[in-house]
Structure formats: C-alpha cells, structure tokens
C-alpha positions as CSV (number, residue, x, y, z in Angstrom):
1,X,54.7,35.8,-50.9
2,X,56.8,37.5,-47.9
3,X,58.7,36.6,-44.5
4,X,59.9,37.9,-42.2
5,X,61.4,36.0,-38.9
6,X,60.2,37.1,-35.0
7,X,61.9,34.2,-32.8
8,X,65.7,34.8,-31.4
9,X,65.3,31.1,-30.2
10,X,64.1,27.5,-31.4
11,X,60.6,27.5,-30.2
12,X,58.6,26.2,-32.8
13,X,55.5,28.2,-33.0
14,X,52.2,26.2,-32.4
15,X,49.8,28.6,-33.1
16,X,48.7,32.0,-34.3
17,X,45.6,34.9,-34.5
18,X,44.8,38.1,-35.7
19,X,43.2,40.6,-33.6
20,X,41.7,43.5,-34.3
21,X,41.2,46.1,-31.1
22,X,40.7,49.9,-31.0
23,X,44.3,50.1,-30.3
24,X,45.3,48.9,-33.8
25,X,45.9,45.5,-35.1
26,X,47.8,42.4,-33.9
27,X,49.1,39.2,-34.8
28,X,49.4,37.0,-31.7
29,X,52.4,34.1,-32.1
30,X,52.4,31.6,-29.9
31,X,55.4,29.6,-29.8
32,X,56.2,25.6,-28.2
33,X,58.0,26.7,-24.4
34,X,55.2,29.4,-23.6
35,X,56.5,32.9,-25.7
36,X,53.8,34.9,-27.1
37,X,55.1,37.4,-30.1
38,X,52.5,40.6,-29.5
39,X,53.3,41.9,-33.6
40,X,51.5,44.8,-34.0
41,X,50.3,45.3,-38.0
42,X,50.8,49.1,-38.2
43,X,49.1,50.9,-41.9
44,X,52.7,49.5,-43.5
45,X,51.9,45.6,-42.4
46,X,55.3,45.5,-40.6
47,X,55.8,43.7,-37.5
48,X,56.9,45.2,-34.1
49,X,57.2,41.8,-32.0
50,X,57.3,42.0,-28.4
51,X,57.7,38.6,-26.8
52,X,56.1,37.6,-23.6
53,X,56.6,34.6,-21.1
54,X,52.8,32.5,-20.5
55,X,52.4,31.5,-17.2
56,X,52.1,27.6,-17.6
57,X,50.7,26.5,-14.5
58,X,51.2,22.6,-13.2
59,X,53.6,21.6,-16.3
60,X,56.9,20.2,-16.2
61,X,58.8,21.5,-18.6
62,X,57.5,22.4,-22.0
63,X,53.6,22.3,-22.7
64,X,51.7,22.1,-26.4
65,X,49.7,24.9,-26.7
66,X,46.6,25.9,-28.5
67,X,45.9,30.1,-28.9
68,X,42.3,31.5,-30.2
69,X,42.2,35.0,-31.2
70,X,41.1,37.5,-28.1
71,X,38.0,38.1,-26.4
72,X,36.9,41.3,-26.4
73,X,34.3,41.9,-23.7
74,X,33.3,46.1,-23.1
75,X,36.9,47.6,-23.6
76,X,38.7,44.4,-22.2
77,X,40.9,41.8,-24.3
78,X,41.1,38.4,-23.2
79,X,43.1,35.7,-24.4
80,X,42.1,31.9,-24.8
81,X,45.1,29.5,-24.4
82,X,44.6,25.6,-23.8
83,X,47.6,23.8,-22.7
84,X,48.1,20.1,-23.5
85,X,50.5,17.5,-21.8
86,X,53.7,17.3,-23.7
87,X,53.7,13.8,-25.0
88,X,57.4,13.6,-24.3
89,X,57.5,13.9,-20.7
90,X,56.4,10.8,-18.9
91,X,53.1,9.7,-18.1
92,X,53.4,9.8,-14.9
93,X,54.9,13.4,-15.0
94,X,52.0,14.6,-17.2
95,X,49.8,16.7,-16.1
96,X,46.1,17.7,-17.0
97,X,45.4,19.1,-19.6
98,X,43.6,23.0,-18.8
99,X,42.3,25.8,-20.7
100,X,42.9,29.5,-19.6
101,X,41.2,32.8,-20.0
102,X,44.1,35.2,-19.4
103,X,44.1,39.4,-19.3
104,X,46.2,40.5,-22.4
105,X,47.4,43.2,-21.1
106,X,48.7,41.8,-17.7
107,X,48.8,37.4,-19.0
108,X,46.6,37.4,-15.5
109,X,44.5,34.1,-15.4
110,X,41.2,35.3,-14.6
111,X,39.0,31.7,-15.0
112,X,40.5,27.8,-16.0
113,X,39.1,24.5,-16.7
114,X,40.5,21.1,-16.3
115,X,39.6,18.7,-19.0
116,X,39.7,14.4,-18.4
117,X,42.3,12.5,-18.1
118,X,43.8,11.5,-21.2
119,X,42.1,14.3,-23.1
120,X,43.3,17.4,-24.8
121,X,42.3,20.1,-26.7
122,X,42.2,20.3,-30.5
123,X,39.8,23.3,-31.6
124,X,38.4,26.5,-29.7
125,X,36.3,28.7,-31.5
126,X,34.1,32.2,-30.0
127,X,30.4,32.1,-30.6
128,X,28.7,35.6,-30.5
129,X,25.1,36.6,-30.0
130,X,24.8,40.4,-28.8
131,X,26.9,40.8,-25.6
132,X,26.5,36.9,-25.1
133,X,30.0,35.5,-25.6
134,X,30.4,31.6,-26.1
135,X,33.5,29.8,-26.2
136,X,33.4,26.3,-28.1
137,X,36.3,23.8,-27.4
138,X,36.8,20.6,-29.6
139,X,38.7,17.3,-27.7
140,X,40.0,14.1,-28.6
141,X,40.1,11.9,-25.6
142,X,42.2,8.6,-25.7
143,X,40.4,6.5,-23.4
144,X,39.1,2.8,-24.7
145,X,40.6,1.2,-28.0
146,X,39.3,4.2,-30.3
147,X,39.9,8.1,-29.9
148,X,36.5,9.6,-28.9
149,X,35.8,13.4,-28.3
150,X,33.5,16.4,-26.9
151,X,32.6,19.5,-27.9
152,X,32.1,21.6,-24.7
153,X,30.5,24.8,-24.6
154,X,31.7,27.8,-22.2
155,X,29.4,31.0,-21.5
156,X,32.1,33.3,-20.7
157,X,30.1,35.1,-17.9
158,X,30.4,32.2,-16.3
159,X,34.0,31.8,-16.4
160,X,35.0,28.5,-17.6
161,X,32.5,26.5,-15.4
162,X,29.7,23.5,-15.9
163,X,30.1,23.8,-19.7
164,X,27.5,22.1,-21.6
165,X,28.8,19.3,-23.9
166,X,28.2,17.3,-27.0
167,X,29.8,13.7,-27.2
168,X,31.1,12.0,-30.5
169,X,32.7,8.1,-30.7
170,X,35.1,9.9,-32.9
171,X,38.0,12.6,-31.6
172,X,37.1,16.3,-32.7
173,X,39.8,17.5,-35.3
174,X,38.3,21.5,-36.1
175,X,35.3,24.0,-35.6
176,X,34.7,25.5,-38.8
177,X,31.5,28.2,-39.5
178,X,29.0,28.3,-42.5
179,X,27.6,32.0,-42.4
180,X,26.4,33.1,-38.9
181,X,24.1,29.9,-38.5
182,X,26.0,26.9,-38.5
183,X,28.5,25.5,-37.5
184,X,30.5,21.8,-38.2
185,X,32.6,19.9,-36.2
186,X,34.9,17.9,-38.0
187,X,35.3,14.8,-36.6
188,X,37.6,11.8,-37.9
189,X,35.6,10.0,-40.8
190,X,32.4,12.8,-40.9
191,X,31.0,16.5,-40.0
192,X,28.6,16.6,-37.7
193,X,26.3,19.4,-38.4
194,X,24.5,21.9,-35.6
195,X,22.1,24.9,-36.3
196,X,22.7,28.0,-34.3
197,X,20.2,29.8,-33.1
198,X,21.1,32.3,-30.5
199,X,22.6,31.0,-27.8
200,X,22.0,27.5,-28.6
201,X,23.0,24.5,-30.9
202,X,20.8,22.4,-32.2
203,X,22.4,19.3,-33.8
204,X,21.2,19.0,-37.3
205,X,22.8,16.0,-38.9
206,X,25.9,14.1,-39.8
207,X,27.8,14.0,-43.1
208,X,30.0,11.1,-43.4
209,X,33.4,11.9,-45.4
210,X,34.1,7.8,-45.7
211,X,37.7,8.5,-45.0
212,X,40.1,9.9,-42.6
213,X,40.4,13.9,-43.2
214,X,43.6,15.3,-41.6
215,X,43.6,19.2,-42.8
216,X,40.8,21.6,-42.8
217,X,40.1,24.9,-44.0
218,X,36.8,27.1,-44.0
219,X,35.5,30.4,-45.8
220,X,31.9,31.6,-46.0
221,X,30.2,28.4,-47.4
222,X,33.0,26.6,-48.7
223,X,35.1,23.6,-46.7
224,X,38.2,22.1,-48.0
225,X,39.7,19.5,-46.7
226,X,42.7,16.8,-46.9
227,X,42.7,12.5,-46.4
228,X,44.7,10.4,-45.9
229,X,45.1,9.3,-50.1
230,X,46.9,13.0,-50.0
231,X,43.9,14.6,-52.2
232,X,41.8,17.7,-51.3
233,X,38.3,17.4,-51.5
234,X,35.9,20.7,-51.7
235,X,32.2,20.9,-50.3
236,X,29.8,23.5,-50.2
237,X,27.2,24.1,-47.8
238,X,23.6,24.4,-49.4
239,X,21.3,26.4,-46.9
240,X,18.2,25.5,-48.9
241,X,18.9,22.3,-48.5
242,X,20.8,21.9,-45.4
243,X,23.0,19.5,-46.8
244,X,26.9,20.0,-47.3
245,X,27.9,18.6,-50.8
246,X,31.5,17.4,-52.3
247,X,31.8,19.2,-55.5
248,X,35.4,18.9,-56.4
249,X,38.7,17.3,-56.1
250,X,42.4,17.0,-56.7
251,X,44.0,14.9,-58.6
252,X,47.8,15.4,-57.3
253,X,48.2,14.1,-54.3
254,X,50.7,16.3,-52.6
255,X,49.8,15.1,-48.6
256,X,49.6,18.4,-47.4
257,X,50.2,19.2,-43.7
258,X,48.4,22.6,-43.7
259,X,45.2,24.2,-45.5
260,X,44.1,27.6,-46.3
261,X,40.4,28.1,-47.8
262,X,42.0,31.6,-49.4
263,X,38.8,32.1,-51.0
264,X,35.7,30.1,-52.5
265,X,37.6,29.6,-55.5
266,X,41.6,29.4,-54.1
267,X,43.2,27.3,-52.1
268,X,46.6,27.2,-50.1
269,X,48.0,23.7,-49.7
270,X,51.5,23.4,-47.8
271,X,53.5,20.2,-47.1
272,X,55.9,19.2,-44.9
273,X,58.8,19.8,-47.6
274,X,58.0,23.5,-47.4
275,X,56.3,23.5,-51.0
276,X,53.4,26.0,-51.3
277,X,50.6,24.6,-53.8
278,X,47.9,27.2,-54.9
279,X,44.8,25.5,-56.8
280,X,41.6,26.7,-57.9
281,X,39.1,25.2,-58.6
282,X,37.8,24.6,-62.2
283,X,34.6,25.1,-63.7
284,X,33.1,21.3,-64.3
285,X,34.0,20.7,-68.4
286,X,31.2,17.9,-68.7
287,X,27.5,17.8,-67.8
288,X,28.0,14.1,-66.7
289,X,31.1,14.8,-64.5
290,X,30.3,14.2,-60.9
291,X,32.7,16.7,-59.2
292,X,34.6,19.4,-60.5
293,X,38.9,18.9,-60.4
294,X,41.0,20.9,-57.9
295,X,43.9,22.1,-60.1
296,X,47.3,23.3,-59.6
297,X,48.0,27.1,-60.8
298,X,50.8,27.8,-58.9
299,X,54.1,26.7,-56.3
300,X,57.1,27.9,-54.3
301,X,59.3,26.1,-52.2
302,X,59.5,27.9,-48.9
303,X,62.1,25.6,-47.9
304,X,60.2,25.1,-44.3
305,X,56.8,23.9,-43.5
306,X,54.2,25.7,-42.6
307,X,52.3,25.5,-39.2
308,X,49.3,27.3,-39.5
309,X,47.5,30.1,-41.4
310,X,45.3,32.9,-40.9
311,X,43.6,34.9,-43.4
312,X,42.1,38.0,-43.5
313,X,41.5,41.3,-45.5
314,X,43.7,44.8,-46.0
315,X,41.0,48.1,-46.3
316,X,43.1,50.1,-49.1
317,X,41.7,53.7,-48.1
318,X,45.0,54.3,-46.7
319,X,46.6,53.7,-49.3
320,X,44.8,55.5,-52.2
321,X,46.6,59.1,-50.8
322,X,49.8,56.8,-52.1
323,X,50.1,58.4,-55.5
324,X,52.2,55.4,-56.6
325,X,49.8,52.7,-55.2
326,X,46.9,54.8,-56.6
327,X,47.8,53.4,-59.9
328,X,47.5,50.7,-59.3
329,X,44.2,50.7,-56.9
330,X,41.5,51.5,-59.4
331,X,38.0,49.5,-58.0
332,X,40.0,47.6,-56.1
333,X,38.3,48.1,-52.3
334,X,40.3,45.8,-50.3
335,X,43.0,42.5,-50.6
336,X,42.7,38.9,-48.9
337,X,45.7,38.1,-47.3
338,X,46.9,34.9,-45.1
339,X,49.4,35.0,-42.6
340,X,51.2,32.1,-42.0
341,X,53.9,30.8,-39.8
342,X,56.9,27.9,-39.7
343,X,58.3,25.1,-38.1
344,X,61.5,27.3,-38.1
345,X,59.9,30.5,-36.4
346,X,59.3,32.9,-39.6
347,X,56.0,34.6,-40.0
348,X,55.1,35.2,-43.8
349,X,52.4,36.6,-45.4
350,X,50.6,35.5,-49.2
351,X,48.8,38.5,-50.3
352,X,46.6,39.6,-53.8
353,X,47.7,42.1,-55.7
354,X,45.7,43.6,-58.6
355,X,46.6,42.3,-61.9
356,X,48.0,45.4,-63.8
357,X,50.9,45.3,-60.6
358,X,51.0,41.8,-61.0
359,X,52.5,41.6,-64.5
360,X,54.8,44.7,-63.7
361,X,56.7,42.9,-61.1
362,X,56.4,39.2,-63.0
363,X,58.1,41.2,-65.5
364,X,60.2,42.9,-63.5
365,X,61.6,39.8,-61.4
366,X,61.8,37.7,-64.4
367,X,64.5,40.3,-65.3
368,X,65.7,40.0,-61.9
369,X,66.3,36.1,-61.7
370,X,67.8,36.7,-64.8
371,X,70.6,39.0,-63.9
372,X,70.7,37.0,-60.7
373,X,71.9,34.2,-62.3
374,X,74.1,35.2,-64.7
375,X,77.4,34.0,-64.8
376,X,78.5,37.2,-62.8
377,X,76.1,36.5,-59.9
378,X,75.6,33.1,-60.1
379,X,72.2,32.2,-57.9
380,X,70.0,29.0,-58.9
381,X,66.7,31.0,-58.0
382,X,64.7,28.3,-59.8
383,X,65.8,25.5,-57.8
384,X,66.0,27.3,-54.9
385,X,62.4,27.8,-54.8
386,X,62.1,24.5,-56.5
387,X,60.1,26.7,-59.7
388,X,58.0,24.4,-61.9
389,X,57.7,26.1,-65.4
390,X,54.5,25.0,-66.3
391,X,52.5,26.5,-64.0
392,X,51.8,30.1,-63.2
393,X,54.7,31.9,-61.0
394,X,53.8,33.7,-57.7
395,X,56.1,37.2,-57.0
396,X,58.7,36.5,-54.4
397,X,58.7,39.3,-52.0
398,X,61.7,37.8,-50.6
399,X,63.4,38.2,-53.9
400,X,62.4,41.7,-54.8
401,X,63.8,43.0,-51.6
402,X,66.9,42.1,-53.1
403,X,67.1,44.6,-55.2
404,X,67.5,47.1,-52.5
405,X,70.7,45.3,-51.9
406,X,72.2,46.0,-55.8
407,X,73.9,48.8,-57.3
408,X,72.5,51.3,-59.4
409,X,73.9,49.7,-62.3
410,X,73.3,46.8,-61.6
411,X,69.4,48.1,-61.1
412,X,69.5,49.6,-64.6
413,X,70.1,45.9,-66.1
414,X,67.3,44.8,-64.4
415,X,65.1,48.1,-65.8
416,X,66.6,47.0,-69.5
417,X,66.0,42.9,-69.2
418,X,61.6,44.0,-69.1
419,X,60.1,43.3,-71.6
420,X,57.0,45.4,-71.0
421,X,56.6,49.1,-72.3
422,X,55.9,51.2,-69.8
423,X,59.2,50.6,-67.7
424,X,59.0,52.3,-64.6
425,X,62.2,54.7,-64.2
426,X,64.9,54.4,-61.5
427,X,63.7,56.5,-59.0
428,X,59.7,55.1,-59.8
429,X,61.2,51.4,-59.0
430,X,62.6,52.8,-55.4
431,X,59.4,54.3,-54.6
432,X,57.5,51.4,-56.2
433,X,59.3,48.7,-54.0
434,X,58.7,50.8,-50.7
435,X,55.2,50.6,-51.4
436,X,55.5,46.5,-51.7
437,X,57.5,46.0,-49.1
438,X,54.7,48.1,-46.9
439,X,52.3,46.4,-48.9
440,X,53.7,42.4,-47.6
C-alpha cells in the first residue's frame, strides 16, 4: 500500500481512470470544482500531475462530476465527462444535467447531451465492436414516489444524439462486464442481464438480489457487491447456463463505501473510517453449505476514505534488466494493481508483490516498527494504522519510505532486528527500496 497526494486545494476528487495511449500511460483525476490531474505513469509508476480547469458549461457554482476513461478513435483521445446538478445549490438554480465528449488535448467539447429533468448520471461505460465505438450511460431519475432509471446508448459517430434506451422502475447504480458478451446493469434490488452481440443488446433476464446493493465491483466473471446489512455477497456468472449465481458471503459486516473486485479470489473493501479490508474468498469446507464465506485476511487504516478504485496490471519486462528486481521476478509475468483515491485528495496505489519480496520487507518493517517505537523514537505505528494482530499484515509503503529519512545507524538497527538469514546489506537495502518505491 502507497500514497502519494496531487491536490494543492480541497477539491475532493469524484472520480478517476487509467488510460493507456501510444504516448504512455495516464491516470486521469477528476476532482469536485472541475480540475482534472493529467498524472502520467512513467516505467517508475511516479506521478507527474498537471491540473487542468473543465469547462463546466450552464452550472452555477460547483458541479458533481462523473469521468470514464478516454476514447480513443484513429489517433485521437477523447474524454467522457457527465456533469450532475450539485444538490446544494437551489432547485431553482439547478441546471440540467449534460454529458460531454471533450478533446483531451485541447478540453474542446466536440458533441453534448441533455438528460431529463430530475435525472442524472450514475454509470458510463465504452462498448467496442471493430471501429464501432458505443458509449452506455446508466441514470437514476427522481420523478414519481420511487427512483426509476435508463440506460441510453450513444454511437459515438453520431455524436451524442437520438440514443437508444432501455427503461427500468428502478434507478441504475453501475455497468459492469462479464467477458466480451455481456453485460449487467445493476439496478437497486436486481441485475438486469443483456447479451451483446455486436452492436446490439439483447436483454436476457433479470436476477433479483432481494435487497438493496450499494457498492459494486466486477472482474472477468466475478461480481461483488455490498447491501445495506453491511455484508459482501459474491456471484459468478455461468455462461453455460446464462445465469449469475451467489456463491459466497461475509460474515463481518464492515458497511463499506467502496469495492474493488482485485481478483476472482481478492477483494478490496473500504469504509468510510478509512479502514482497508482485504478478503478472499474461502474454499466451501462442507458439501451441504450453500455459499462459500468471504473472509478477512488482511487491514490498514488509511485514516481517509476511499472514493473510488481502479485496477489494472504492471508488464514486468522492464524491470527484469533491474538486477535487484530480477531476484525477485522469477515466473512472475506481470502484477495486478488498483489505484485508488480519497476524500482528502491523495492518490494511492495497492499493488502484488511476489512472495519471496513479500517476507523480506514483512521482516524487514517488522524490525522497522520496532525501532520506531522504541522508547527513543516513540511512534504508535500499530494504532496508527489501527493494526489488528490476528490477521495477516499488508507492507506499508508509506512506512518503508521512512527509512530514507534515518541515519545510517539507525538503518543498521533495523538490518540487525530481521530475523530472516539472508539480510540484505546496507548498500542492497538502498538499492532495494529504490526499486519499491518505483515499484508503488
């Protein structure tokens, strides 16, 4: 686990993407008044931030925004941004909600769509089929005594005109994808399920969840979710079947604010508290169990809750000509990462590491927390980060970079409090923890 903070101001950031161009990289940051942070993700994974002010046409004041990763159309980038009414400004101040198709390079609105009154967006997601480029956008409309919602669907050639649309009696909360040929839209109480084929959608069926889901998280065949008891529930989609099935759940309930499906068998839960929950799920221990149980392998407080994640891979070629990360490398081909950002502005990232690095630096901050709070230097890193012994510990990036910050002496402490055999030497550890650092 690592941050690292890109906002001189307040803003709160609302959303976030990756993007992947033949320029390089990108994490796109958008915060709560309109300021996009353009990080570029250079070889080393550091951020360069440059911020940007959106054009927020026919808004008083600040606007809630949503971003979607870029477009990319021939060698063009364009950026999705839907801007919703902030519910703080009066009513009859407010005005309509609108998604835009902007020109990264320039933030020049090239096409815009006005949604209802009383409706805004929750979920935009791109649909690809050869050069055809679709862009589906979730709603929750407040009209009548019950939420309701659409899912409209935007052929980008056409630019943001006479979508087609689906209607639902129940608000649209995300778009997730299962494979390359289906998709779900989550919807209050159920999933509704529609085939792709193509260019088209064909609705399939809907799955009801029987109670309110507020987070949701997707990867390759696997949904996890959060409702309102403050439990996760897993399902996985069965294509010879075509039916999505719940095949395990948690037994803490920890209410969490924000999911990450990191893989099919790890999960990132965050709460409003700023506690990070990692759980994985366990293989079912008895034939006439129903559902497997979520469980709870690991936690850090990150003392400030998380907003949203995004998760993708790191291709380790690059790092192989590393003679200190080849060590460490061996049939390893690539690492899942998520980025993630706060309600306080910091972007962080949670990152694998192979397991032979993993119980070099457990080791080797164990030692560290140790010296750290020692009578000499007193720091309560355990209640800091609000530790809980029984369960397995994650490596603080944050804390490691400390060591940069001690003496040499006080570095050789921390070399003679490991416990494990092979301690690296002094001038290994430097070169070590510039690799890490690099590395998150």
């Amino acid at each position: 686990v690592s941050t690292q903070s890109t906002w001189d101001t307040e803003d709160r950031p609302v959303g976030g993407a990756t993007l992947t161009t033949s320029l390089g990289s990108f994490l796109l940051t958008l915060s709560s008044s309109g300021r996009l942070a353009y990080g570029e993700l250079a070889t080393e994974q550091k951020l360069s931030v440059t911020s940007l002010d959106i054009p927020a046409r026919d808004r008083p004041g600040q606007a809630h925004f949503v971003l979607k990763a870029s477009i990319q159309l021939s060698e063009e980038n364009l950026l999705l941004l839907a801007y919703n009414p902030d519910e703080d400004v009066p009513k009859e101040r407010q005005g309509r909600a609108h998604i835009s198709l902007l020109e990264l390079s320039s933030l020049h609105e090239r096409a815009s769509y006005n949604l209802a009154d009383d409706e805004i967006v929750t979920a935009m997601e791109e649909l690809r089929y050869g050069e055809n480029v679709q862009i589906l956008v979730g709603t929750q409309r407040f009209a009548g005594s019950a939420p309701t919602g659409r899912l409209l669907i935007f052929d980008i050639a056409n630019g943001l005109q006479q979508p087609r649309e689906f209607t639902f009696k129940q608000h649209v909360i995300r778009l997730v994808f299962f494979g390359n040929d289906l998709l779900g839209v989550i919807l209050h109480t159920s999933i509704r399920l529609f085939h792709i084929s193509g260019t088209k959608l064909n609705d399939l069926r809907t799955v009801d969840m029987r109670i309110s889901q507020l987070g949701v998280s997707a990867h390759g065949e696997f949904l996890v979710t959060s409702d309102i008891l403050g439990q996760l529930n897993l399902f996985r989609y069965f294509r010879g079947e075509k039916s999505l099935k719940h095949i395990a759940r948690s037994h803490e309930k920890w209410n969490p604010y924000q999911l990450c499906l990191f893989n099919e068998t790890t999960i990132l839960a965050s709460t409003f508290d700023g506690d990070l929950w990692v759980c994985r799920n366990a293989p079912r221990g008895d034939a006439d169990q129903e559902r497997a149980s979520l469980l709870t392998s690991a936690h850090i407080n990150l003392n400030e809750a998380i907003t949203w994640f995004e998760t993708g891979s790191t291709p380790l070629d690059t790092w192989r000509k590393d003679p200190v990360a080849a060590r460490f490398l061996k049939n390893v081909n690539s690492l899942s990462f998520a980025l993630y950002s706060t309600v306080f502005g910091t972007v962080g990232i949670v990152t694998q590491i192979p397991q032979k690095l993993y119980e070099l630096l457990l080791d080797l901050q164990e030692s560290l927390i140790r010296l750290l709070e020692s009578p000499e230097m007193p720091f309560k890193y355990r209640d800091w980060r609000g530790e809980q012994k029984d369960l397995q510990r994650l490596i603080d990036g944050d804390l490691l970079r400390r060591l940069s910050g001690l003496s040499k002496a006080d570095i050789d402490t921390v070399l003679t409090g490991m416990t494990t055999v092979e301690k690296p030497k002094y001038e290994d550890l430097l070169d070590l923890l510039d690799w890490i650092h690099k590395l998150v």
